[in-house]
TORKOL-4160 file (C-alpha; in steps of 0.2 Angstrom, whole numbers, padded with zeros to 4 digits, m for minus):
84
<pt num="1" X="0567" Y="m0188" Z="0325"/>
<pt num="2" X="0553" Y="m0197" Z="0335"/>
<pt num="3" X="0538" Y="m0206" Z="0323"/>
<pt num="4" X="0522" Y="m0215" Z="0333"/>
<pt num="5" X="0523" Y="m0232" Z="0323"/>
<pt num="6" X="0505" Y="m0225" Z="0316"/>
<pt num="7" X="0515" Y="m0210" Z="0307"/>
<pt num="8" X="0529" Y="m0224" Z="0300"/>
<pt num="9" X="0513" Y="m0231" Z="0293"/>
<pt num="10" X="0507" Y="m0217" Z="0285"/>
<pt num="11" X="0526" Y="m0209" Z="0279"/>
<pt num="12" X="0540" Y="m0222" Z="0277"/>
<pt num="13" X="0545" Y="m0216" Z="0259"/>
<pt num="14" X="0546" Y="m0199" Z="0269"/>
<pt num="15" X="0556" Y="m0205" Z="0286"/>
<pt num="16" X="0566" Y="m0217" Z="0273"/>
<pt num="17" X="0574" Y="m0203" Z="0263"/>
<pt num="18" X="0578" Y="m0194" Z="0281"/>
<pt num="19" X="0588" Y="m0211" Z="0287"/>
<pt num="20" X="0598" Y="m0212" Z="0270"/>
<pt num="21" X="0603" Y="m0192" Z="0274"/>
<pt num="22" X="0609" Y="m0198" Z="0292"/>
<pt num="23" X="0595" Y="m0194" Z="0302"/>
<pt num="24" X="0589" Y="m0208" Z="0315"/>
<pt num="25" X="0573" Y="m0212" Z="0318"/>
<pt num="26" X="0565" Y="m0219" Z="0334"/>
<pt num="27" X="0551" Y="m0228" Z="0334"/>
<pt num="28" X="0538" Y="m0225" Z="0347"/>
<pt num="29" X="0521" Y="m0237" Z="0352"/>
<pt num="30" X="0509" Y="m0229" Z="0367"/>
<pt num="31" X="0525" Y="m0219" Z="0371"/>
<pt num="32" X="0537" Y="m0231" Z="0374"/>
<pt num="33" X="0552" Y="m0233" Z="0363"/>
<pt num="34" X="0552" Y="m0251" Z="0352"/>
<pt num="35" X="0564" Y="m0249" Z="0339"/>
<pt num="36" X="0575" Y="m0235" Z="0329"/>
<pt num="37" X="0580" Y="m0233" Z="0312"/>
<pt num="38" X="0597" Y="m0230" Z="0307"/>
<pt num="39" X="0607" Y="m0229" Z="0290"/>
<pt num="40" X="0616" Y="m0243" Z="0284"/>
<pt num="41" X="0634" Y="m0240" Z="0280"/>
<pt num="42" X="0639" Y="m0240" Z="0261"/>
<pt num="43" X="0653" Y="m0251" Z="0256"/>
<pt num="44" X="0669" Y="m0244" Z="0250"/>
<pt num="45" X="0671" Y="m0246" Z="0230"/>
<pt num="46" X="0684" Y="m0256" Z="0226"/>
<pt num="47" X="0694" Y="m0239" Z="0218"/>
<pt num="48" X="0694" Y="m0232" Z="0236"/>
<pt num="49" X="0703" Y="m0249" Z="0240"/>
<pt num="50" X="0716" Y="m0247" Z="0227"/>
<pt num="51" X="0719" Y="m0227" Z="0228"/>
<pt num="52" X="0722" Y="m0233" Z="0245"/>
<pt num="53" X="0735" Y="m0247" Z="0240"/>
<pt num="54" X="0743" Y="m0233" Z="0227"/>
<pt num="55" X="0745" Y="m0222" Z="0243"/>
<pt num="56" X="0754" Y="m0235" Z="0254"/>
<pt num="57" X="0766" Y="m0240" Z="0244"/>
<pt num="58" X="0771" Y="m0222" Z="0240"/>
<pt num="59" X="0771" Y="m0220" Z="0260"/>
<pt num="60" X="0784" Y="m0235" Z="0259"/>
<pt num="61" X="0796" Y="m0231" Z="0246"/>
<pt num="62" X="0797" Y="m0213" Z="0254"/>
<pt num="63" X="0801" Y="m0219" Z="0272"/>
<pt num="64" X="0811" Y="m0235" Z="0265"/>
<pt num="65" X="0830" Y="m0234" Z="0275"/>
<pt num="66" X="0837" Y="m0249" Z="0264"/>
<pt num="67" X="0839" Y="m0258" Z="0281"/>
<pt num="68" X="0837" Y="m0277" Z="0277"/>
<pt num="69" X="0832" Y="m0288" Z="0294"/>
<pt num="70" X="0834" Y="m0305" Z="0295"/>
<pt num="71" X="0820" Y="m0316" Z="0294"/>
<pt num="72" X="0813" Y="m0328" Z="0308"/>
<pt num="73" X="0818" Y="m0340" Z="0303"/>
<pt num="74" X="0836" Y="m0333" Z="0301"/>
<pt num="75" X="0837" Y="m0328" Z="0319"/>
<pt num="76" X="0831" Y="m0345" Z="0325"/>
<pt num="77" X="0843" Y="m0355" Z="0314"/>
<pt num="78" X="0857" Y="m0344" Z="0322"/>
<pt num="79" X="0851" Y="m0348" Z="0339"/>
<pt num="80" X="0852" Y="m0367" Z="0336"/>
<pt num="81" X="0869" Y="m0366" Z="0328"/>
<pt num="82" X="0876" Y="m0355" Z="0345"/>
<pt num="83" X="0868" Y="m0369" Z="0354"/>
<pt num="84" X="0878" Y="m0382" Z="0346"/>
């Protein structure tokens, strides 16, 4: 949607409650574009964050092979003791 800054004057609760549904709104003064309104994202609650966690670790127990690597650390001690 396109509002003159006149009409953002004279409407913002109504222009407001169309940028929270996802609409944008550019901003028009003497017909040239000055600025746009835009939605701001909402933060994830922190439930998403651990229903997300709960679903990982189902992920890696179902497609754990039991294969244990060595470490860093390992690989690098063997290096040095090839070396000698």
């Amino acid at each position: 949607m396109t509002a003159t800054v006149e009409q953002i004057r004279s409407d913002l609760p109504r222009l407001i409650e169309l940028v929270q549904r996802g609409e944008e709104v550019v901003i028009t003064m003497k017909g040239q574009v000055v600025a746009k309104l835009t939605g701001v994202p909402q933060a994830k609650s922190p439930s998403d964050r651990r229903t997300w966690l709960t679903k990982l670790a189902r992920l890696r127990s179902s497609t754990a092979t039991g294969k244990v690597t060595p470490t860093t650390e390992e690989i690098l001690g063997d290096l040095r003791g090839e070396r000698g």
